[in-house]
N, CA, C and O of each residue as an XYZ file, in Angstrom:
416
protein
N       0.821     -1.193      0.000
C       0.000      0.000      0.000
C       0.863      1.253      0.000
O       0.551      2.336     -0.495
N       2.073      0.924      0.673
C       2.890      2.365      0.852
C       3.286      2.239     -1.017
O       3.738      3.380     -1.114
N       3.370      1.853     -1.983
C       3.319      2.683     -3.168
C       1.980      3.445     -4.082
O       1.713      4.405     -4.804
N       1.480      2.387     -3.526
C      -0.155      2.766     -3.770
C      -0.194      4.757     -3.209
O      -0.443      5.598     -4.073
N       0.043      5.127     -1.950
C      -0.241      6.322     -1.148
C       1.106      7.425     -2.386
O       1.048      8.549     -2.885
N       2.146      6.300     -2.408
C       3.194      7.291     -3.188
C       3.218      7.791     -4.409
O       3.716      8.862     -4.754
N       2.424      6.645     -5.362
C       2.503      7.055     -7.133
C       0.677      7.920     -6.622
O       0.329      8.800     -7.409
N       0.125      7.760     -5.947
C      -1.456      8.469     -5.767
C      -0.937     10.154     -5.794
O      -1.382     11.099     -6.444
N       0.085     10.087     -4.893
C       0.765     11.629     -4.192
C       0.940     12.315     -5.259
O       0.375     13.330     -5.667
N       2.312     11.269     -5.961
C       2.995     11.878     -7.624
C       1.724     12.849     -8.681
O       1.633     14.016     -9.064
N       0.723     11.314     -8.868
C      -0.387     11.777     -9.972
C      -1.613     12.673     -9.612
O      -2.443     13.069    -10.430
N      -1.612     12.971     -8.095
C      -2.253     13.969     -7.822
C      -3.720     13.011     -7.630
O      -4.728     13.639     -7.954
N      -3.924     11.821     -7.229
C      -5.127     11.153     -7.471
C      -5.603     10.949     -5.786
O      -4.913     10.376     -4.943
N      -7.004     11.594     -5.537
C      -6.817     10.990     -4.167
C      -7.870     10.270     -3.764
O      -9.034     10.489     -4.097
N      -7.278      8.916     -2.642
C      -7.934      8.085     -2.295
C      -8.800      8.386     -0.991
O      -8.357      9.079     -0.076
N     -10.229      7.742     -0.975
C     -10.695      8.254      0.394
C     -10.502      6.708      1.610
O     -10.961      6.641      2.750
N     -10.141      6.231      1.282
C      -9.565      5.217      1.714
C      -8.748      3.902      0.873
O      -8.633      3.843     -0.351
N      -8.320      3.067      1.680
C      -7.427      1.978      0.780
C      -6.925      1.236      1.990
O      -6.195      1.703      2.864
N      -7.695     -0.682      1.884
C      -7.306     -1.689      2.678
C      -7.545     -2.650      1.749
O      -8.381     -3.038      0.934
N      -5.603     -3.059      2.571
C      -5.987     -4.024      2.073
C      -5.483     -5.555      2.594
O      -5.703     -5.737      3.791
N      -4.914     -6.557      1.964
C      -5.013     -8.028      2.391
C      -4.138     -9.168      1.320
O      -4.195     -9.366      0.106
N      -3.512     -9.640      2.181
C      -2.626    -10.463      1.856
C      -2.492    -12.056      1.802
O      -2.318    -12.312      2.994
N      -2.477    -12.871      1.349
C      -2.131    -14.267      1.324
C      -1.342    -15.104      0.974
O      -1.215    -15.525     -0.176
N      -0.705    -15.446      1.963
C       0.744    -16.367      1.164
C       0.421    -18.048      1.494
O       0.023    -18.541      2.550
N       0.740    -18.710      0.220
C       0.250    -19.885      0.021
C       2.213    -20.849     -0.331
O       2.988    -20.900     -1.286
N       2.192    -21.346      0.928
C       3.708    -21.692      0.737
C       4.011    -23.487      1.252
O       3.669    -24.330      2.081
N       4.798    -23.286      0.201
C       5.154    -25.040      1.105
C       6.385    -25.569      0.873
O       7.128    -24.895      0.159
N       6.986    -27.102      1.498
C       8.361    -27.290      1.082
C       8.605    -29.091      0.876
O       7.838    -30.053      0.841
N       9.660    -28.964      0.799
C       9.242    -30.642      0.064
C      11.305    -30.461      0.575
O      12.067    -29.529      0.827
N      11.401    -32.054      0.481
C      12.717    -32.061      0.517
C      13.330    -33.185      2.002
O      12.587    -33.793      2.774
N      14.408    -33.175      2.020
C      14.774    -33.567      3.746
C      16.434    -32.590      4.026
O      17.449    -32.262      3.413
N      15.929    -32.492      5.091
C      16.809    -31.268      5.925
C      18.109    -32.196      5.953
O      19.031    -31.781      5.251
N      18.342    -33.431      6.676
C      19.592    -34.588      6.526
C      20.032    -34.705      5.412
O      21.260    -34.640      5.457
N      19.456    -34.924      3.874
C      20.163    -35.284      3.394
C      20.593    -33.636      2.164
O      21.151    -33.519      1.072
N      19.791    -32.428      3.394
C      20.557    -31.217      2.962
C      19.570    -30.966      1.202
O      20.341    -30.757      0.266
N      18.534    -30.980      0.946
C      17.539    -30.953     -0.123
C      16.109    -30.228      0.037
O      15.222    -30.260     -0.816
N      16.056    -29.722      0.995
C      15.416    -29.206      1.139
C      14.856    -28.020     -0.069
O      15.682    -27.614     -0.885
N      13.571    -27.561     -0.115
C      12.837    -26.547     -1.096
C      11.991    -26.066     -0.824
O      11.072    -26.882     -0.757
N      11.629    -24.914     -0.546
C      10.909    -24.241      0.165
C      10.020    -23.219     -1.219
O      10.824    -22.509     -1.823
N       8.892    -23.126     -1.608
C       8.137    -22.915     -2.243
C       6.785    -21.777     -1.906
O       5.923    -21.910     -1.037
N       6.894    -20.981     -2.610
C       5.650    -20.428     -2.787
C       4.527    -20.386     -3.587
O       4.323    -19.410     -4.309
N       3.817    -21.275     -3.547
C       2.836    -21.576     -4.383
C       1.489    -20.353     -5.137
O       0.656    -20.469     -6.035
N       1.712    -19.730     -4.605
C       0.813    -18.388     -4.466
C       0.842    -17.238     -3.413
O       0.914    -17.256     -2.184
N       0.749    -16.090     -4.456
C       0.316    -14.750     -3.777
C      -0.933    -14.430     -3.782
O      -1.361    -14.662     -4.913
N      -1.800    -13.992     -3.068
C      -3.180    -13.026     -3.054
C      -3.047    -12.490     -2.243
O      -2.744    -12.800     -1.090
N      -3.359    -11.122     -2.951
C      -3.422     -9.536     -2.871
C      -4.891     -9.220     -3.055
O      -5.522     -9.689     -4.002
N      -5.369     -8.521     -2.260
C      -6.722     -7.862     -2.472
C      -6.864     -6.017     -1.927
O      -7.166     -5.713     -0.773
N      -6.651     -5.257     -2.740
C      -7.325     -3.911     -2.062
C      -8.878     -3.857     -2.202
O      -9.453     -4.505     -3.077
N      -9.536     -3.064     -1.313
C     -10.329     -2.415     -1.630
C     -10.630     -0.862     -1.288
O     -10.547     -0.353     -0.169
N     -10.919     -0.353     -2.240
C     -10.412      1.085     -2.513
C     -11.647      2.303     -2.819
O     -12.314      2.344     -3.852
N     -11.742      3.059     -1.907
C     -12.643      4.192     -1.880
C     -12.365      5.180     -2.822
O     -11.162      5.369     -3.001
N     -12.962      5.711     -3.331
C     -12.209      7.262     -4.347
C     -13.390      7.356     -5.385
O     -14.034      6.454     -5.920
N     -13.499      9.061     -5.534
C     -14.303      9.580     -6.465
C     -13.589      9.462     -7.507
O     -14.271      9.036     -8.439
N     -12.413      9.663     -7.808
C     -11.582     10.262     -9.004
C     -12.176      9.270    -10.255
O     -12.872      8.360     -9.807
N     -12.034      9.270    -11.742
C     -12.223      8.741    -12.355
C     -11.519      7.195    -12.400
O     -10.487      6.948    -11.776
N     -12.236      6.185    -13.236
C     -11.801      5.170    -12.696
C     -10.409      4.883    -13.069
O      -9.561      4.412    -12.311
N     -10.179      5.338    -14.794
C      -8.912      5.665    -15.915
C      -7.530      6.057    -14.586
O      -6.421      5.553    -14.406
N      -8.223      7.088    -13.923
C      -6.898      7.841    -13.605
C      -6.854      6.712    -11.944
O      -5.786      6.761    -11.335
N      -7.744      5.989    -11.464
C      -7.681      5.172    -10.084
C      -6.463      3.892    -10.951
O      -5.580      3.313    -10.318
N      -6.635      3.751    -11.990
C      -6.039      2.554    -12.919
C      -4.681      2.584    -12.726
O      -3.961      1.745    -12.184
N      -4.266      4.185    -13.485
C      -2.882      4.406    -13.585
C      -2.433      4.265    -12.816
O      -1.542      3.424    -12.931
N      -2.616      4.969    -11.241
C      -2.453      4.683     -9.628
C      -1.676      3.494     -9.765
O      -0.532      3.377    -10.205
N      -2.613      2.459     -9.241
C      -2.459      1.282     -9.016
C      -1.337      0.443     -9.910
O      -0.485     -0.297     -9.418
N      -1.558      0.777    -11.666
C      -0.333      0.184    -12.691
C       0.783      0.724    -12.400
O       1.811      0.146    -12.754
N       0.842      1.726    -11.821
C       2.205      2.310    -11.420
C       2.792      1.500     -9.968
O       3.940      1.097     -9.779
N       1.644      1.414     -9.055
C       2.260      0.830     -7.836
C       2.561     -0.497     -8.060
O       3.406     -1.092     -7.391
N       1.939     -0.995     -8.939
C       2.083     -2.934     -8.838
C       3.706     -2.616     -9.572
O       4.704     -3.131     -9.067
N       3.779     -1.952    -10.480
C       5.162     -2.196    -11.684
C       6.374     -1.101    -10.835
O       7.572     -1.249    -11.073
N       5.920     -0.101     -9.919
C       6.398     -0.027     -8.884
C       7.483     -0.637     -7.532
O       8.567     -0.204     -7.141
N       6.695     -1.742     -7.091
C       6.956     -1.928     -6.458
C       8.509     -3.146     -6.371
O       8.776     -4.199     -6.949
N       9.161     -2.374     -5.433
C      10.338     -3.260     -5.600
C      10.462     -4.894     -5.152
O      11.222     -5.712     -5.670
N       9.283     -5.199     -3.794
C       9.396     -6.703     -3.602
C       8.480     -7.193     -4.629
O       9.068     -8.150     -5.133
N       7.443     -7.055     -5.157
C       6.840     -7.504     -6.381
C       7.596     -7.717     -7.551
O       7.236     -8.627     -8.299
N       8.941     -6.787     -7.945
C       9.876     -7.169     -9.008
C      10.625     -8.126     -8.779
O      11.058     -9.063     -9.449
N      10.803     -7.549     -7.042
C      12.233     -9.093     -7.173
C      11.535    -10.429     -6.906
O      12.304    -11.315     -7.278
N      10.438    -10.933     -6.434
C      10.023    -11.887     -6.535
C       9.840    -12.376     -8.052
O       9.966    -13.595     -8.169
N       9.583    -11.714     -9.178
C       9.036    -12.100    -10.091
C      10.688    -12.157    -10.630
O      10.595    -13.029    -11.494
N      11.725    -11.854    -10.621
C      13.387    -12.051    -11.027
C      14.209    -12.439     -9.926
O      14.881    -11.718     -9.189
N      14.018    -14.080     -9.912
C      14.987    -14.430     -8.420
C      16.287    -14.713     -8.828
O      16.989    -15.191     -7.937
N      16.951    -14.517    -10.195
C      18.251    -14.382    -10.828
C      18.562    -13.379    -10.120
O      19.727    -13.776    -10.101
N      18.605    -12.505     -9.556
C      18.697    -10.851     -8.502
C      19.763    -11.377     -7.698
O      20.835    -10.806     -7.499
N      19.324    -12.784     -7.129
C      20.260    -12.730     -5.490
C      21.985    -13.267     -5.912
O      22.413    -14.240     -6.532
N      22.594    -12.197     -5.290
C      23.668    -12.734     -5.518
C      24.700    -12.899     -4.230
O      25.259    -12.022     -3.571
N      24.753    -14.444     -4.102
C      25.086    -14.641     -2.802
C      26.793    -14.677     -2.638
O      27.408    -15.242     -3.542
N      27.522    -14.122     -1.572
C      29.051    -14.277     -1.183
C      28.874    -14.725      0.335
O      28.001    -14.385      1.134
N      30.244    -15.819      0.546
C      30.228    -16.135      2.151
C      31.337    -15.804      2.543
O      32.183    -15.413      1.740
N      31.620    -15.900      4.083
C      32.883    -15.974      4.408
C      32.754    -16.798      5.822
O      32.034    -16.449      6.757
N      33.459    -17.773      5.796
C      33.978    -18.862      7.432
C      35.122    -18.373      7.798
O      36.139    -18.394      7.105
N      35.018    -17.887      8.951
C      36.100    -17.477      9.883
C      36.966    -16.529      9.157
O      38.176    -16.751      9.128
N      36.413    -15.377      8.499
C      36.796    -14.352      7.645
C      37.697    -15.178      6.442
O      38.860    -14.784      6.349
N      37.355    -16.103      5.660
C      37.828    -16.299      4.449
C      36.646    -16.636      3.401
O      35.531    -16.884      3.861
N      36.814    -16.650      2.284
C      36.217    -16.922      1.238
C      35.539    -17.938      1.413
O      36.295    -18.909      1.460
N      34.291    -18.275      1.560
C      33.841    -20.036      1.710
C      32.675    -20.654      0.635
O      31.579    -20.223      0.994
N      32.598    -21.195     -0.112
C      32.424    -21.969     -1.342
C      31.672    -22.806     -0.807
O      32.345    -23.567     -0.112
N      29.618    -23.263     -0.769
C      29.276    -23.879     -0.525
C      29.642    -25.212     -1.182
O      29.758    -26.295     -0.608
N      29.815    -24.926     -2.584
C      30.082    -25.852     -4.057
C      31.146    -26.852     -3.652
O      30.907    -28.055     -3.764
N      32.592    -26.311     -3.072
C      33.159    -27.170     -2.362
C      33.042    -27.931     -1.025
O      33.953    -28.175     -0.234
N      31.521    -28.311     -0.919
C      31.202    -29.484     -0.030
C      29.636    -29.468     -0.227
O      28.714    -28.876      0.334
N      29.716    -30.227     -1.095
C      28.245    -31.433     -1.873
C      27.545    -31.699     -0.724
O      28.143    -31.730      0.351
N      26.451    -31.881     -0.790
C      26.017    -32.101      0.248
C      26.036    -33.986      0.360
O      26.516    -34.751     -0.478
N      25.468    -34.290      1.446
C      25.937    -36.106      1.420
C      24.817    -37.041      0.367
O      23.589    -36.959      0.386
N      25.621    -37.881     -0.480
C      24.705    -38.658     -1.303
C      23.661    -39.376     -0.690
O      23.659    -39.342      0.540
N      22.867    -39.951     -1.193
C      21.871    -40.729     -0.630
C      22.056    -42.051     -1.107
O      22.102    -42.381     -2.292
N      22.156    -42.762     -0.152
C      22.478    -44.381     -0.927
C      21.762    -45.103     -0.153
O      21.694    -46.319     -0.331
């Protein structure tokens, strides 16, 4: 909602209210021992509901601006983004050099 209040500010559009509601639909599959674990989000739902005289055209833009806006909505949708570095006991540490244990 906090972009929703911010691109509203920008375009001069104002809301007489705005709530809204969230749902995260998540799950994981895998085993923690043999280090395989996957942790999943199966779904988002998002619901506003939104008070305002303004025309509906210009309530539109609002909102297309906040969804394409918003920065955790981008990076969820591009998880190529994370770019991970470690360090053990202040050196360089390389998960890659230790596989996790086979399963036999």
């Amino acid at each position: 909602m906090t972009q929703i209040e911010r691109y509203a500010q920008m375009m001069k559009v104002h809301f007489d209210s705005v709530k809204g509601s969230i749902g995260l639909h998540v799950g994981a599959e895998g085993s923690v021992l043999r280090q395989t674990v996957k942790a999943r989000a199966d779904g988002i739902d998002v619901h506003y509901d939104i008070e305002s005289h303004e025309e509906p055209a210009k309530v539109a833009g609002v909102l297309r601006n906040a969804r394409n806006g918003c920065y955790v909505r981008q990076s969820v949708a591009r998880p190529d983004l994370f770019n991970d570095t470690l360090t053990l006991n202040g050196q360089p540490f390389s998960l890659e050099d230790y596989p996790p244990p086979s399963s036999a």
